[in-house]
ZARO-844470 format. One record per residue (C-alpha): residue in three letters; x, y, z. Coordinates in steps of 0.1 Angstrom, whole numbers, always signed. Layout:
<pts>
PT|ALA|X|Y|Z
...
</pts>
This chain:
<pts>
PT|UNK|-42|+5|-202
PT|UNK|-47|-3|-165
PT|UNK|-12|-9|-150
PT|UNK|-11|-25|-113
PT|UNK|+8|-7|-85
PT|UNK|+14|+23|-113
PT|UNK|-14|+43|-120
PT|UNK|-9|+76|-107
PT|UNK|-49|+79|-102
PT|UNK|-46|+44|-82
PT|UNK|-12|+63|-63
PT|UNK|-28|+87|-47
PT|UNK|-56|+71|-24
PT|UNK|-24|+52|-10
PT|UNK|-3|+83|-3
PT|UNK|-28|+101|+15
PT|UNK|-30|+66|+38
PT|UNK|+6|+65|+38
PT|UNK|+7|+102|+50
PT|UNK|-17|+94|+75
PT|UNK|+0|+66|+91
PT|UNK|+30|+88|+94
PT|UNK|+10|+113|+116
PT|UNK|+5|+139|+91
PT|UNK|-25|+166|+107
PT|UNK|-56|+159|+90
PT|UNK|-59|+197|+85
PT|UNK|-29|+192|+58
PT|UNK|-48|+165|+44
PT|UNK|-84|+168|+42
PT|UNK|-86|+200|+22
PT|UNK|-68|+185|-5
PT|UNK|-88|+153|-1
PT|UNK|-114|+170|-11
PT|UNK|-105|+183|-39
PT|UNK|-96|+156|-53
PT|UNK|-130|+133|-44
PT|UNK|-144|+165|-58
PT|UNK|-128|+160|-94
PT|UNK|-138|+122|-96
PT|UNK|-109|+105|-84
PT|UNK|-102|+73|-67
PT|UNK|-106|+74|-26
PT|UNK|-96|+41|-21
PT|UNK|-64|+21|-35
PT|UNK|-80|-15|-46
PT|UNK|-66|-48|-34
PT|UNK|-52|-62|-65
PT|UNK|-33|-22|-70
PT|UNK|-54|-8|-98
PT|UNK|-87|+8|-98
PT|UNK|-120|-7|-109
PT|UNK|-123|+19|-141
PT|UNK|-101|+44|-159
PT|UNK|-109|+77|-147
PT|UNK|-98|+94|-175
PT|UNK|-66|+116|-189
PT|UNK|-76|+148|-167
PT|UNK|-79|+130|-136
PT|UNK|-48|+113|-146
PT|UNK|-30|+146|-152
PT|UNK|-46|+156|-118
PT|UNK|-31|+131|-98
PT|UNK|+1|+138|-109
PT|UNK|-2|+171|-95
PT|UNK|-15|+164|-66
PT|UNK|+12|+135|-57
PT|UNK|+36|+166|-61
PT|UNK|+17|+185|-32
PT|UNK|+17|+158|-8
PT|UNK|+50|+147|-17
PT|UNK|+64|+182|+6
PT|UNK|+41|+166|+34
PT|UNK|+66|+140|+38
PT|UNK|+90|+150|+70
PT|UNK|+114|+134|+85
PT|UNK|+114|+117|+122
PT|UNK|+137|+116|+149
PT|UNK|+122|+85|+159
PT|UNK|+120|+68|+129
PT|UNK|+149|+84|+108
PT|UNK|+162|+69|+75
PT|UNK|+203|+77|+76
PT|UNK|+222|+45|+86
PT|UNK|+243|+64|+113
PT|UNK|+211|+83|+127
PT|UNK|+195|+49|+127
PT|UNK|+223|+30|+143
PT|UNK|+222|+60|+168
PT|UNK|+194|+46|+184
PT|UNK|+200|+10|+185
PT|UNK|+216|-6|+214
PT|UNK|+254|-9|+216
PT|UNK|+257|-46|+212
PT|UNK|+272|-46|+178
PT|UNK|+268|-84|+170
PT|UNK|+229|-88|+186
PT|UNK|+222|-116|+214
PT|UNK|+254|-136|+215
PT|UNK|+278|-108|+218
PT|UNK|+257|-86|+241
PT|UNK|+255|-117|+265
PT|UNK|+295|-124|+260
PT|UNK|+295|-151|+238
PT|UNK|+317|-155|+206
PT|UNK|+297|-151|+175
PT|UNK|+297|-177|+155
PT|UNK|+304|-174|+119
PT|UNK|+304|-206|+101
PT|UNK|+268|-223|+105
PT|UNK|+263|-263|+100
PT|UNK|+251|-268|+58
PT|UNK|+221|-284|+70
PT|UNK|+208|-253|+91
PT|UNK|+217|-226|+56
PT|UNK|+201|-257|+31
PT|UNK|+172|-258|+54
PT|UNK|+169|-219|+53
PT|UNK|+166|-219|+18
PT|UNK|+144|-248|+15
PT|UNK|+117|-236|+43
PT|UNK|+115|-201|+22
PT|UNK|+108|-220|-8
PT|UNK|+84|-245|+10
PT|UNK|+70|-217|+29
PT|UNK|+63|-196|-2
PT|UNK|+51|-223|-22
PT|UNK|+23|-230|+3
PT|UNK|+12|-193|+4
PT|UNK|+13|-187|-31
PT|UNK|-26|-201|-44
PT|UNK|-42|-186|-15
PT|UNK|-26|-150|-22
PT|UNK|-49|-121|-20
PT|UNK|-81|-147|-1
PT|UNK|-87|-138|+37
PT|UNK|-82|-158|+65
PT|UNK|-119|-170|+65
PT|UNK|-116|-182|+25
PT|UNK|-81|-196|+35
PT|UNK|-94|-214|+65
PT|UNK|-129|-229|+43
PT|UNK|-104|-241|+16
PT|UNK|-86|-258|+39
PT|UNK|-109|-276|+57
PT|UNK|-133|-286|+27
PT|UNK|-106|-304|+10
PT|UNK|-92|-323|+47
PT|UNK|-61|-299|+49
PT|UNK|-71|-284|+84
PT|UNK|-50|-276|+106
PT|UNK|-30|-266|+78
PT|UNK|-1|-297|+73
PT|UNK|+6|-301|+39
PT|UNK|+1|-277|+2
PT|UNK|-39|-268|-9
PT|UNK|-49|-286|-30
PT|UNK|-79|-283|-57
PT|UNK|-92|-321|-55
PT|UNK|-126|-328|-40
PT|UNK|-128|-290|-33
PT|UNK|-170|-279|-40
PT|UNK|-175|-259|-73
PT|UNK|-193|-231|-44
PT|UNK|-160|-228|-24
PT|UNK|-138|-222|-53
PT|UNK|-165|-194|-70
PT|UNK|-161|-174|-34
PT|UNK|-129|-178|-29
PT|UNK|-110|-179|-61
PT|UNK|-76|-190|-63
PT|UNK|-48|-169|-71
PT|UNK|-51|-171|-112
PT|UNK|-16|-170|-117
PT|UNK|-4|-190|-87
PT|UNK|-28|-217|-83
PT|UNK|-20|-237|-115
PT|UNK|+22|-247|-103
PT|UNK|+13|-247|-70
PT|UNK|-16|-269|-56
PT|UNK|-6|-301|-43
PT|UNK|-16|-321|-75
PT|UNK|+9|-299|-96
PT|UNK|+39|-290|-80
PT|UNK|+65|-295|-98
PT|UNK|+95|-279|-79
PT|UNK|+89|-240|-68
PT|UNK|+75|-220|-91
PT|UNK|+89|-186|-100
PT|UNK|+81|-162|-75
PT|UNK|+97|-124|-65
PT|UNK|+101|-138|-30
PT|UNK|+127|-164|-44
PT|UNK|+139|-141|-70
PT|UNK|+156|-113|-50
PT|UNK|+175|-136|-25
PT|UNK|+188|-152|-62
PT|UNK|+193|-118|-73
PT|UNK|+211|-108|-42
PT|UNK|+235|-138|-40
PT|UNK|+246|-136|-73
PT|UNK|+256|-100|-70
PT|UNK|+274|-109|-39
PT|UNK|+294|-132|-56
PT|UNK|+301|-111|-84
PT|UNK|+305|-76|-64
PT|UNK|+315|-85|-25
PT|UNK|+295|-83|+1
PT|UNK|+299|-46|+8
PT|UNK|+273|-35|-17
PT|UNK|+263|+2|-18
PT|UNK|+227|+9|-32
PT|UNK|+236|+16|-64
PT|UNK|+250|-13|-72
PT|UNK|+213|-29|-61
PT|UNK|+195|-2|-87
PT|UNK|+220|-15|-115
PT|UNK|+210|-51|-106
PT|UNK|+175|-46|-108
PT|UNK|+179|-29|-140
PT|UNK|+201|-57|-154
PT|UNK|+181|-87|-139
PT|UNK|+145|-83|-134
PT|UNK|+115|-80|-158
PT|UNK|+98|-48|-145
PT|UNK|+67|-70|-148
PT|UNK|+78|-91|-117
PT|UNK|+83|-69|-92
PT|UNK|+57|-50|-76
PT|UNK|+39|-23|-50
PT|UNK|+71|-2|-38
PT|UNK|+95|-21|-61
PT|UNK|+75|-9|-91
PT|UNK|+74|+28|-77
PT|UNK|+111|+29|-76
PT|UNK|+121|+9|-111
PT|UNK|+102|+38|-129
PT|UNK|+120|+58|-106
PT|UNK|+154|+45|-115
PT|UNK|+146|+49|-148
PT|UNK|+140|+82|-148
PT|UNK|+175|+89|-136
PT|UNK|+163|+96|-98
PT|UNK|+190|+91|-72
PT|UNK|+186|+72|-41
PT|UNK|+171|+80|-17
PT|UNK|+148|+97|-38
PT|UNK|+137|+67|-55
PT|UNK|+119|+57|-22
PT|UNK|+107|+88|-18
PT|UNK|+90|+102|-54
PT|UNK|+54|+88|-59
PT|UNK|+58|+59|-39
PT|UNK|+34|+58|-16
PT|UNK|+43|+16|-9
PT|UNK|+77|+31|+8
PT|UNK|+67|+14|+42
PT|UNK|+50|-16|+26
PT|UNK|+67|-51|+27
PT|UNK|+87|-52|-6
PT|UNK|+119|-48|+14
PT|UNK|+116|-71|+35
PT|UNK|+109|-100|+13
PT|UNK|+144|-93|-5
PT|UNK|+165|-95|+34
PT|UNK|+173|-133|+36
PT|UNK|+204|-133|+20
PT|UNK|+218|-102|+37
PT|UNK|+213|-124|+69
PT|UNK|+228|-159|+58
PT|UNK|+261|-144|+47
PT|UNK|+266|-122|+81
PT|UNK|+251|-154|+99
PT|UNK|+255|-143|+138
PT|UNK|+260|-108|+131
PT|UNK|+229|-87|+134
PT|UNK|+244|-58|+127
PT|UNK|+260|-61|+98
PT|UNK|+230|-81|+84
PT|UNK|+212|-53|+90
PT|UNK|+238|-26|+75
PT|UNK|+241|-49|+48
PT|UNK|+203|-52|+42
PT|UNK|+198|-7|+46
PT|UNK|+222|-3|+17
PT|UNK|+190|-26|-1
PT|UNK|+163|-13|+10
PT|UNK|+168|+25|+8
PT|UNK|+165|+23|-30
PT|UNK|+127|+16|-27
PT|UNK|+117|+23|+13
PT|UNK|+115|+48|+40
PT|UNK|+112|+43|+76
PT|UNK|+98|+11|+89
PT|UNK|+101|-2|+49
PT|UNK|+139|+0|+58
PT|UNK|+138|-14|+91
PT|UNK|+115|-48|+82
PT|UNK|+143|-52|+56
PT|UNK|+164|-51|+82
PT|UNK|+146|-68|+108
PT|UNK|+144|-97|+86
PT|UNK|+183|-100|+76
PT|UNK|+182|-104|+116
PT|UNK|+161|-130|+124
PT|UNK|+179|-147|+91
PT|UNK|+215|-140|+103
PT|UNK|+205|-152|+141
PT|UNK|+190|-183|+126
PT|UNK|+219|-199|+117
PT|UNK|+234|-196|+145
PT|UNK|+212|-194|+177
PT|UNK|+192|-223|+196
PT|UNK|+159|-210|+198
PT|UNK|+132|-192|+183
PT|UNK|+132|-167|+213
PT|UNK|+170|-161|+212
PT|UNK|+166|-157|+170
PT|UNK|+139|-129|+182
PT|UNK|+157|-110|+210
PT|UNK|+186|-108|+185
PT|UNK|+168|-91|+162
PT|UNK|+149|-67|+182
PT|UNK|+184|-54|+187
PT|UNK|+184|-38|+146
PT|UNK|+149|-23|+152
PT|UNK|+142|+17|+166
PT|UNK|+126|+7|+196
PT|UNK|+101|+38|+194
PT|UNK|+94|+30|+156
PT|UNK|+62|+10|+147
PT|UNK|+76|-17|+136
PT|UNK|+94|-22|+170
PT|UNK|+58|-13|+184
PT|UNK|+42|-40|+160
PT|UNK|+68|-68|+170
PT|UNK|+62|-65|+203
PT|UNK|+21|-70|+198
PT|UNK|+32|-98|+176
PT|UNK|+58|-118|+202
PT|UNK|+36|-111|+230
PT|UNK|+3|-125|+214
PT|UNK|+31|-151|+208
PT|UNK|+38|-156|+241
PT|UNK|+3|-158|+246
PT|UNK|-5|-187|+225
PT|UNK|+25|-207|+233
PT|UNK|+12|-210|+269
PT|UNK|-19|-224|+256
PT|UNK|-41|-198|+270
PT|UNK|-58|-186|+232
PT|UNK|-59|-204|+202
PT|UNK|-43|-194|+169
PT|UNK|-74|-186|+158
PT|UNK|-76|-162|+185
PT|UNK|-46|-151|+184
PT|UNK|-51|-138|+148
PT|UNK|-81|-117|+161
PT|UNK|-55|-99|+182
PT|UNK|-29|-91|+147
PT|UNK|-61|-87|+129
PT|UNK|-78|-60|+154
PT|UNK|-45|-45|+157
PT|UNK|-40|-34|+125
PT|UNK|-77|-32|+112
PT|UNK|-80|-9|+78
PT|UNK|-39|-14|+70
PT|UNK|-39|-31|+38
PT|UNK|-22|-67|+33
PT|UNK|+6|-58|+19
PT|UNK|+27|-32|+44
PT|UNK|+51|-42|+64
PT|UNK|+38|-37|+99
PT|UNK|+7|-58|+102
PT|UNK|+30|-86|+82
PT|UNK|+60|-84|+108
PT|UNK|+35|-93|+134
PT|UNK|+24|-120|+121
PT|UNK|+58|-131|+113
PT|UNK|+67|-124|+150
PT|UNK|+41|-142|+165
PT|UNK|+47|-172|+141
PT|UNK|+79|-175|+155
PT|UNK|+79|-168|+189
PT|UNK|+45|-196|+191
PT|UNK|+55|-220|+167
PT|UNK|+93|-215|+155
PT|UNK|+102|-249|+168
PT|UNK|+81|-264|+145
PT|UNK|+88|-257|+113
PT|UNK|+51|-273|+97
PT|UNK|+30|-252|+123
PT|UNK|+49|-218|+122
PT|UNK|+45|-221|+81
PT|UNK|+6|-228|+85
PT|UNK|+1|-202|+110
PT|UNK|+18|-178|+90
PT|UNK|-2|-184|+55
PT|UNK|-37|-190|+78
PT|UNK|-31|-152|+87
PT|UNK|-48|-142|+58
PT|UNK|-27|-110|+49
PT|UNK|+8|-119|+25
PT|UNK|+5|-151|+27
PT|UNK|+33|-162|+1
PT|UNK|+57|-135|+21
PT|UNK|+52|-142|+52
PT|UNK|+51|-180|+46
PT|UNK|+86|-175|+29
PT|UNK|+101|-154|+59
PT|UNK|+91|-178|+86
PT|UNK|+101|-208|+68
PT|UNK|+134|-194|+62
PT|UNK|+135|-183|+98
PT|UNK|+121|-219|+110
PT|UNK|+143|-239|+86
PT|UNK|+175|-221|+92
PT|UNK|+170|-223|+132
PT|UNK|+160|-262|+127
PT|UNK|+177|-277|+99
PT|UNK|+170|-290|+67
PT|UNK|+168|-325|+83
PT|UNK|+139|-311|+108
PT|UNK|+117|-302|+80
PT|UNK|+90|-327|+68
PT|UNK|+93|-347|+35
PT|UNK|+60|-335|+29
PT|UNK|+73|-303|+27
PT|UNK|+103|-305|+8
PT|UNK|+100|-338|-16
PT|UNK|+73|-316|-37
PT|UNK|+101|-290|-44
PT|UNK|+124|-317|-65
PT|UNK|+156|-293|-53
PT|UNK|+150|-266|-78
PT|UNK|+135|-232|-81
PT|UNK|+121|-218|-110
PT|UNK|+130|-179|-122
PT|UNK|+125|-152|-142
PT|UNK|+164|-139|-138
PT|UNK|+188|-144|-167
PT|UNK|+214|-176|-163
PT|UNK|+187|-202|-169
PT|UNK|+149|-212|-159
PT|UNK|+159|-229|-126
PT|UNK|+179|-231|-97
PT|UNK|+191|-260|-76
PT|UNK|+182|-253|-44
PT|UNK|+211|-276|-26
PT|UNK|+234|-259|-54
PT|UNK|+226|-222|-34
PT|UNK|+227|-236|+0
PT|UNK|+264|-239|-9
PT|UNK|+271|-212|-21
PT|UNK|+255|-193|+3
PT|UNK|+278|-209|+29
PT|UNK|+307|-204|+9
PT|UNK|+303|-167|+8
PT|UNK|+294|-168|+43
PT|UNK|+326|-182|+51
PT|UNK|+348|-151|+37
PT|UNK|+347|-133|+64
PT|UNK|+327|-99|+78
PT|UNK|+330|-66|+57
PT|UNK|+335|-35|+70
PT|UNK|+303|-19|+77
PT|UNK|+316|+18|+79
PT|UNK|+330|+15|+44
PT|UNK|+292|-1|+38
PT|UNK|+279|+32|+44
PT|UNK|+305|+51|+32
PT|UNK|+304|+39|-4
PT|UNK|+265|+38|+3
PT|UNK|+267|+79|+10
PT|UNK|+294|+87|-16
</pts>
């Protein structure tokens, strides 16, 4: 049985590229590299997360065995730590992000329309991702333009598309059927829209102070182990097999710095809205359970940006803020910066988007589509080009070619939150019909209007205390 993101054959190309991008010696790597091409296994991690053929139970038993001897090259980092306190050690001092480090009261109870137009630009944004999953930004951009749709401005659609276009560059099979144009009928389920369901509801049940735990015990009691994925899937079997936090990160999971986390931060950031800190706190106690390093800090990146949405004026304010959560000599911080300055770039009209993908693209050539650096980029420079408009920040997001259903999400919750529900385009939001399909117990669908609320409503109860955060979170 060939299972995705599991295999620990499949595990092991990944690790050794995790290990590398950590800045593990080559001398520690290569000679057991070796061995392993030697004794037939997989050198490269597919794509889709599975290997093309079953080695075999031997090289299965060997990978196993070889994940535990490059599991003790994992070190820690002074620059990139994963402790809260040695984290927050190297932030700035500014405790609430832009507003308070610039004297300003942080505001705490956002306008409806700005948190229902967060939730409805992550469904939009999501929704227009989801068929083109796993095609490059070449495929994406022929799609596109064969069927009228480019620049991108409204969902792909399949009608009038050449039988030729659709053999190379086939749709994503389990996507594409809810979510072209000519189908839509409201948001299909998706893991992007299931953990900010998941996470609400726990809020409401549990408080806002959540320690990780309490997160493992969610997943346990809410999600299908068949819907979630990469590092998510590492650290379910983990939890299952009785493996504490941080550990669960940390034991054959070479995803740890991959963008799982990160899709699961909105929430964290719409009930702290103004407070990048505790958005971020909030969002560590989360993603510890599955990610290390810059795993943790996209998730808490992302709770940033959400939090600062709701309450600042600009895209470039929403940014700034949350540059304030990141370790300014991690990679993430490094792969922001590429991705707000090629921004920058393309917002004076000196390169095209097309261009300006070149840049992410060269940047972070050989790193697969699914980590979290190469993704934040992208994110970044959506926002800081086009995050006052909420149609082209979503199409330049998904026309990047790498997550595309992710990072569509992120910077439509980003762009809606900043902008309003009443900013974003009927085209946009008519095809969602106010509901959102899931896989989590409580019934098939949500009302999208129905979470707006009570997103706001739980935003309104006031901040927890972030100490007793981490406290509970260390206990």
């Amino acid at each position: 049985m060939r299972l995705t993101w599991a295999q620990p054959e499949d595990l092991v190309p990944a690790e050794f590229a995790a290990l590398r991008e950590q800045g593990v010696p080559e001398e520690d790597l290569v000679p057991i590299e070796r061995r392993w091409a030697a004794a037939g296994g997989p050198t490269r991690l597919e794509p889709s997360g599975a290997a093309v053929a079953d080695p075999g139970p031997e090289v299965r038993a060997m990978a196993r065995r070889v994940l535990d001897e490059l599991q003790v090259l994992q070190v820690r980092s002074d620059a990139e730590p994963d402790d809260w306190l040695d984290i927050s050690a190297l932030l700035p001092p500014a405790a609430r992000g832009a507003a308070a480090a610039k004297g300003l009261a942080v505001k705490t109870s956002p306008a409806f329309d700005r948190v229902h137009g967060a939730w409805l630009g992550r469904a939009a944004g999501c929704l227009l991702g989801k068929p083109v999953e796993k095609i490059p930004r070449e495929g994406i951009e022929e799609i596109a333009r064969a069927t009228g749709n480019w620049p991108i401005r409204t969902y792909f659609t399949a009608a009038g598309l050449p039988a030729d276009i659709v053999q190379r560059w086939p749709w994503n099979r389990r996507s594409a059927p809810t979510s072209l144009l000519e189908n839509i009928q409201g948001m299909p389920e998706d893991d992007d829209l299931n953990f900010p369901i998941l996470a609400l509801e726990l809020m409401e049940t549990s408080g806002r102070a959540l320690a990780t735990d309490q997160f493992a015990q969610a997943w346990l009691a809410a999600l299908p182990a068949g819907r979630v994925f990469t590092a998510e899937r590492a650290a379910y079997r983990n939890i299952l097999d009785a493996r504490p936090a941080p550990e669960t990160a940390t034991h054959h999971n070479p995803f740890r710095e991959w963008i799982g986390a990160l899709i699961r931060a909105d929430v964290h950031g719409w009930v702290h809205p103004g407070d990048v800190r505790a958005a971020a706190a909030s969002a560590w106690a989360d993603a510890r359970l599955s990610h290390t390093r810059n795993g943790i800090y996209g998730e808490m990146w992302a709770a940033a940006l959400c939090s600062a949405s709701l309450t600042e004026t600009s895209a470039d304010a929403v940014l700034d803020a949350a540059d304030t959560v990141v370790p300014p000599s991690s990679r993430l911080a490094a792969a922001v910066r590429l991705g707000r300055n090629t921004g920058r770039t393309l917002a004076r009209g000196t390169i095209t988007d097309a261009a300006a993908l070149d840049v992410l693209h060269a940047g972070f050539a050989g790193m697969h589509w699914v980590h979290c650096l190469n993704n934040a980029a992208l994110i970044a420079c959506a926002l800081q080009a086009h995050g006052g408009n909420f149609s082209a920040a979503i199409a330049f997001a998904v026309a990047g070619g790498w997550d595309t259903d992710s990072d569509g999400a992120t910077v439509g919750s980003v762009a809606g939150g900043l902008l309003g529900a009443g900013a974003i385009g009927a085209e946009w939001t008519d095809p969602l019909q106010d509901r959102i399909a899931t896989s989590l117990p409580g019934g098939a669908e949500r009302s999208i209007r129905n979470l707006a609320e009570r997103t706001l409503r739980l935003s309104r109860t006031g901040v927890p205390d972030a100490t007793g955060l981490i406290e509970r979170t260390n206990a």
